[in-house]
C-alpha positions in Angstrom: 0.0 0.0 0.0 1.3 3.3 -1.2 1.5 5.7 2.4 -0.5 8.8 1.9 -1.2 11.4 4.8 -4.3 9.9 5.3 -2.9 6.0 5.7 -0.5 8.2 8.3 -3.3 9.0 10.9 -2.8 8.3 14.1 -5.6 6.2 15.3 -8.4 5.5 18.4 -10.2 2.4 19.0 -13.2 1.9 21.1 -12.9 -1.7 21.0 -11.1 -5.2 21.1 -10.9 -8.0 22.9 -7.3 -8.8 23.6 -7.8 -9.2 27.4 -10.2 -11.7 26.7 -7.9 -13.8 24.6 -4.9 -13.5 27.3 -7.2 -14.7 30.0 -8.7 -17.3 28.2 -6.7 -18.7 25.8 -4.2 -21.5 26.7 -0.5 -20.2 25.4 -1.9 -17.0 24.2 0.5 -14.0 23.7 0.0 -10.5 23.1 2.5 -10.5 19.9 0.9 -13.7 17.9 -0.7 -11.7 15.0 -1.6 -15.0 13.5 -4.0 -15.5 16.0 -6.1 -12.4 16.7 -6.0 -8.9 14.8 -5.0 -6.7 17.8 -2.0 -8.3 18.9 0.6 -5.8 19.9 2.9 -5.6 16.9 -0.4 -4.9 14.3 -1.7 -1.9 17.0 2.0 -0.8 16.5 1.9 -1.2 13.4 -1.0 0.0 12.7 -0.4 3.5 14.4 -3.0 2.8 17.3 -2.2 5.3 19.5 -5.0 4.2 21.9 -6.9 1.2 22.2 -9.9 0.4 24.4 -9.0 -2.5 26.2 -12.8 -4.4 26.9 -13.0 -6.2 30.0 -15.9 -9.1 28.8 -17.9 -11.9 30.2 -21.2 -13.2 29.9 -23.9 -13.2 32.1 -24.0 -16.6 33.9 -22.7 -17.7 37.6 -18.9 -17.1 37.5 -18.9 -14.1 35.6 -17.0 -11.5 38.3 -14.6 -14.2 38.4 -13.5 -13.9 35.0 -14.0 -10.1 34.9 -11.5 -9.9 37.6 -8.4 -12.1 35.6 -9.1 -9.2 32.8 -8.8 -6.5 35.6 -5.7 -8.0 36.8 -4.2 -9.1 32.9 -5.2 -5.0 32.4 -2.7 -4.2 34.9 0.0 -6.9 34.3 -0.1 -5.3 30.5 0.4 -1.7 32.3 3.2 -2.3 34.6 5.3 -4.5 32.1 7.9 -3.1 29.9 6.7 -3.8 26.6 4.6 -1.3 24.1 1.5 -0.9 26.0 1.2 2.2 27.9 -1.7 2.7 30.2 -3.4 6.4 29.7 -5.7 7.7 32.7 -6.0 11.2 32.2 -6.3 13.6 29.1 -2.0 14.2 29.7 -1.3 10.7 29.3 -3.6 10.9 26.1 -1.8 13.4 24.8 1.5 11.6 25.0 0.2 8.4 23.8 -1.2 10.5 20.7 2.7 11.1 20.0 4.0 8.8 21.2 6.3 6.5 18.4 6.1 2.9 19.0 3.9 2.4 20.7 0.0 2.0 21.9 -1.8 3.3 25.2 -4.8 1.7 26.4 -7.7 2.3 28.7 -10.3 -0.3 30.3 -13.9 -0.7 29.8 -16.7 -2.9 30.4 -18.5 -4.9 28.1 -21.9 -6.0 30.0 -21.8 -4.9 33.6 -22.4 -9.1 34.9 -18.1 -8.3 34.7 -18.7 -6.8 38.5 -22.0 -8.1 39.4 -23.7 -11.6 39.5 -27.2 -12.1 39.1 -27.8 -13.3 42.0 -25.7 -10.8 44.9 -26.9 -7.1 46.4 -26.3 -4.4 44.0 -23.6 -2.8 46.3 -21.3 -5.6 46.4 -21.5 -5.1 42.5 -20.5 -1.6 43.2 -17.7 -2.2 45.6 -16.5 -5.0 42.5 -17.1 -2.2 39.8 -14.7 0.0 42.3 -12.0 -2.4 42.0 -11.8 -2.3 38.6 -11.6 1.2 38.4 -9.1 1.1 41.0 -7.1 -1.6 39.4 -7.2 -0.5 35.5 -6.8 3.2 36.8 -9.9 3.8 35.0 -12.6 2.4 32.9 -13.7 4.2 29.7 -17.3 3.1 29.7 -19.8 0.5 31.1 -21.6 -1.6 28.1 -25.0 -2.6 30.5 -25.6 -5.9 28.5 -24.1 -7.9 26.2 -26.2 -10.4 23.8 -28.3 -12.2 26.2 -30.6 -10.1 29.0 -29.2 -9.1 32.4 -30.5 -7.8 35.9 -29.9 -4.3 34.3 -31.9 -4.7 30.6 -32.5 -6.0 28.1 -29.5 -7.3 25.4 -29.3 -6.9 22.0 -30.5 -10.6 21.3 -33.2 -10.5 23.6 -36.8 -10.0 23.4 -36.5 -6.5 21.5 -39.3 -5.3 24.3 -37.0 -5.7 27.5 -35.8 -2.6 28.5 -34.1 -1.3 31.7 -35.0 -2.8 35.4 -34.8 -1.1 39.1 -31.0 -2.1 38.6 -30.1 -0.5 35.8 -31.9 2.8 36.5 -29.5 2.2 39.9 -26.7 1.9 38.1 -27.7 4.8 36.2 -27.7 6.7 39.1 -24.5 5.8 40.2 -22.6 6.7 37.5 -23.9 10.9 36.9 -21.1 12.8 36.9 -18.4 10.0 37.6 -17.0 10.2 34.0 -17.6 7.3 32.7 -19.9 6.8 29.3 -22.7 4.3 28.9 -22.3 2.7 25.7 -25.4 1.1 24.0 -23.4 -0.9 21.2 -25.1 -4.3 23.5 -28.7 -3.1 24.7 -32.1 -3.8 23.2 -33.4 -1.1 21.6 -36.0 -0.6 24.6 -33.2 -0.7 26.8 -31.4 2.0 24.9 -34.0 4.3 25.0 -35.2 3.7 28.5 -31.5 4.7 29.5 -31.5 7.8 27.2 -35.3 8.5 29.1 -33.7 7.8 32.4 -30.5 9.9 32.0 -33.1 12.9 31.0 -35.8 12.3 33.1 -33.3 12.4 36.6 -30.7 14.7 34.4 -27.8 12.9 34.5 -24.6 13.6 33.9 -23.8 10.7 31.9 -22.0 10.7 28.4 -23.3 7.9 25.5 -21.7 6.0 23.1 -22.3 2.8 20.8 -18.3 1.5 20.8 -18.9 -0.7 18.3 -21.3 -0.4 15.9 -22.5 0.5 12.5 -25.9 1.8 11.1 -28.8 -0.7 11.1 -30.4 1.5 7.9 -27.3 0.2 5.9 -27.4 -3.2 7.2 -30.2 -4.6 8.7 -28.8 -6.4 12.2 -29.8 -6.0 15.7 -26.2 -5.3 16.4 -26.2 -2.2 14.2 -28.1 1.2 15.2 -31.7 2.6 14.3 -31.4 6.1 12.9 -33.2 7.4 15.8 -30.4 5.9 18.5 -27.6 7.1 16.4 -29.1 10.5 16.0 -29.8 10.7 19.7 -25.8 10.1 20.3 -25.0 12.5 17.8 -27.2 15.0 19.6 -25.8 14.4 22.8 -22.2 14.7 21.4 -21.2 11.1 22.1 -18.8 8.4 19.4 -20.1 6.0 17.4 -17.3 3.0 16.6 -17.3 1.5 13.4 -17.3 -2.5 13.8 -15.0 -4.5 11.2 -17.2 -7.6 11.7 -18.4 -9.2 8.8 -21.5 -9.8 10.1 -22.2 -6.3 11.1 -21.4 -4.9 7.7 -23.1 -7.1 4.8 -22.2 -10.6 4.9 -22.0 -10.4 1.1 -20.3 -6.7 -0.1 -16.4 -6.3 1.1 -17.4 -2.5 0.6 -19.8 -2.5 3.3 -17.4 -0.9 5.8 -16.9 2.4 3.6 -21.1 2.2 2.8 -21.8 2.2 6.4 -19.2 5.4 7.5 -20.0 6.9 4.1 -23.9 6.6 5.2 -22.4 8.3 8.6 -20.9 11.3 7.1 -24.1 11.6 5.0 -26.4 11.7 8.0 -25.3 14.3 10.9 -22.4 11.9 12.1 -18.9 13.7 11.2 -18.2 14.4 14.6 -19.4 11.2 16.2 -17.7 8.2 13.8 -14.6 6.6 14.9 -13.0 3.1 14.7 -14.6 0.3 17.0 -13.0 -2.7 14.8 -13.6 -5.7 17.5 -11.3 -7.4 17.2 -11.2 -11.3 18.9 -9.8 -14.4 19.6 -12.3 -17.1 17.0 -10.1 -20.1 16.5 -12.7 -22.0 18.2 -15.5 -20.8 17.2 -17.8 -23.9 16.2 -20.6 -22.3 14.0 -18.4 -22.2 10.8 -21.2 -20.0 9.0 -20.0 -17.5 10.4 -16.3 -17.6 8.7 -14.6 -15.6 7.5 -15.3 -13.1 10.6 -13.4 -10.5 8.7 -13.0 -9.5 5.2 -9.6 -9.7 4.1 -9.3 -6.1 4.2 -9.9 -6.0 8.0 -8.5 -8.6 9.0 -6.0 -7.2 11.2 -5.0 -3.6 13.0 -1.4 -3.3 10.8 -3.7 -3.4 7.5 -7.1 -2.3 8.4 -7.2 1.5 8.9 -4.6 2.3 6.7 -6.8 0.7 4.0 -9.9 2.4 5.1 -8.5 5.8 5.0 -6.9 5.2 1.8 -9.9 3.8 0.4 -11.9 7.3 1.5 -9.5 10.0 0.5 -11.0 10.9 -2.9 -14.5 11.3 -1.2 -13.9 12.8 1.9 -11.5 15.7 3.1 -8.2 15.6 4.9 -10.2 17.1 8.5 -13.2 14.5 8.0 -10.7 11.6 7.9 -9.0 13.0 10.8 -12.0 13.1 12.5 -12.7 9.4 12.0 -9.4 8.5 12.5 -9.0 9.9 16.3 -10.1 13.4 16.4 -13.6 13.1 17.3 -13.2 10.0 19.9 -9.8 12.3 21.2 -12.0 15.2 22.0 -14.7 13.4 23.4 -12.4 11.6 26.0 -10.8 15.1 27.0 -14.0 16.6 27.4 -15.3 14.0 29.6 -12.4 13.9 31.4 -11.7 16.9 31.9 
């Protein structure tokens, strides 16, 4: 690939799974770019300059437990001497966002059974959730659900209906004005909107994201936003994370990824899009249908934005591509916390 300004960016993502894989995996290791796209070298490589570390499990006894090796991989990542960099406030942001060689990288939470089971008081959750911001130094934003449905809502394979419980309007609560966003990329779309309702209603101070996802009107999967929740985080001045899946894009067109920012740009969204690739660990995954998980193209983080910014430079300015490439998540992260 010929290296244009564009294919230069320095780059944000919102989401990947590498802590899963490290946890998880027998004999995994950060630097095997065979084996899952955002291994070290290809963030390196790829001019990450920050990447949202997800801390994942799924709801089911046990779940806190696995959270909690994540926490703890988070912070063996941080204190080694390799080229992963913890950033905690906007200064360390700044530096990673210069920084040559390397990648910083901040926690989140994808589907809040990470520090509460289904079956405990809410506080201890809440005394768990404070460990892992204690732990990771601090945690980006809190996905509610993930596929399946959860003492807080309704996921984004459940009954479309379910929307938020006493719990999550609890945990709603808890979180105005602590800085951290709610990110809907996992919710039902009742559950989305009875956050947005709640966060009005009691005037929270909450920011809202979708970390990774693309636009359902493009592609029609439960995973991918309704116009009216994407222009509801647009209005509120929150990200929206484009996914690299295939099965979030069009399990058919290898150009889905450019239709669904291009559809973006075209509707309100030039200061919201920003990378969310997800990439995972799938080796042994058993439901073959759903190979390849990536097209070719996006296979992996040294490749994958350089390509898409390449592919975008005749249609879209030098700023816009900017903007998608870490401007517009870069702001958003100094302003929230600021």
């Amino acid at each position: 690939m010929t290296q244009t300004p564009a294919t230069r960016l320095p780059i944000i993502d919102l989401h990947c799974d590498l802590l899963v894989y490290l946890t998880d995996v027998p004999h995994a290791d950060m630097n095997k770019t065979e084996e899952i796209g955002c291994a070290a070298p290809a963030l390196v490589a790829g001019n990450v300059k920050l990447q949202v570390m997800a801390i994942y499990s799924a709801t089911g006894p046990g779940s806190t437990r696995f959270a909690a090796l994540q926490r703890d991989m988070f912070r063996q990542l941080a204190d080694a001497d390799n080229c992963l960099t913890a950033v905690t406030d906007a200064g360390q942001l700044q530096e990673a966002m210069q920084r040559q060689g390397g990648t910083g990288m901040v926690a989140a939470i994808e589907n809040a059974a990470g520090f509460c089971e289904e079956d405990e008081p809410l506080e201890e959750g809440f005394k768990r959730l404070e460990k892992i911001i204690e732990v990771c130094g601090r945690v980006l934003y809190i996905s509610f659900t993930h596929h399946t449905a959860n003492r807080f809502g309704g996921g984004n394979s459940s009954d479309p209906s379910h929307g938020i419980t006493t719990d999550g309007r609890m945990l709603l609560d808890y979180l105005h004005g602590r800085r951290i966003a709610v990110d809907l990329s996992h919710t039902s779309d009742a559950l989305a909107f009875d956050i947005l309702n709640h966060i009005d209603t009691e005037r929270l101070d909450i920011p809202v994201i979708a970390s990774h996802s693309n636009f359902r009107p493009v592609w029609p999967h439960e995973r991918n936003l309704p116009d009216e929740l994407s222009q509801e985080i647009i209005r509120r001045k929150g990200l929206i994370g484009m996914n690299f899946l295939r099965k979030f894009l069009n399990t058919e067109d290898p150009e889905a990824l450019l239709q669904h920012i291009t559809y973006g740009f075209g509707h309100g969204a030039e200061d919201a899009l920003c990378f969310g690739a997800d990439y995972f660990y799938f080796a042994d995954e058993l439901d073959r249908s759903r190979f390849p998980f990536y097209y070719k193209e996006y296979e992996q983080a040294g490749r994958s934005y350089a390509h898409v910014l390449q592919r975008l430079e005749e249609q879209f300015s030098k700023e816009q591509l900017q903007k998608l490439a870490h401007g517009n998540a870069q702001r958003f992260i100094e302003r929230i916390w600021g």
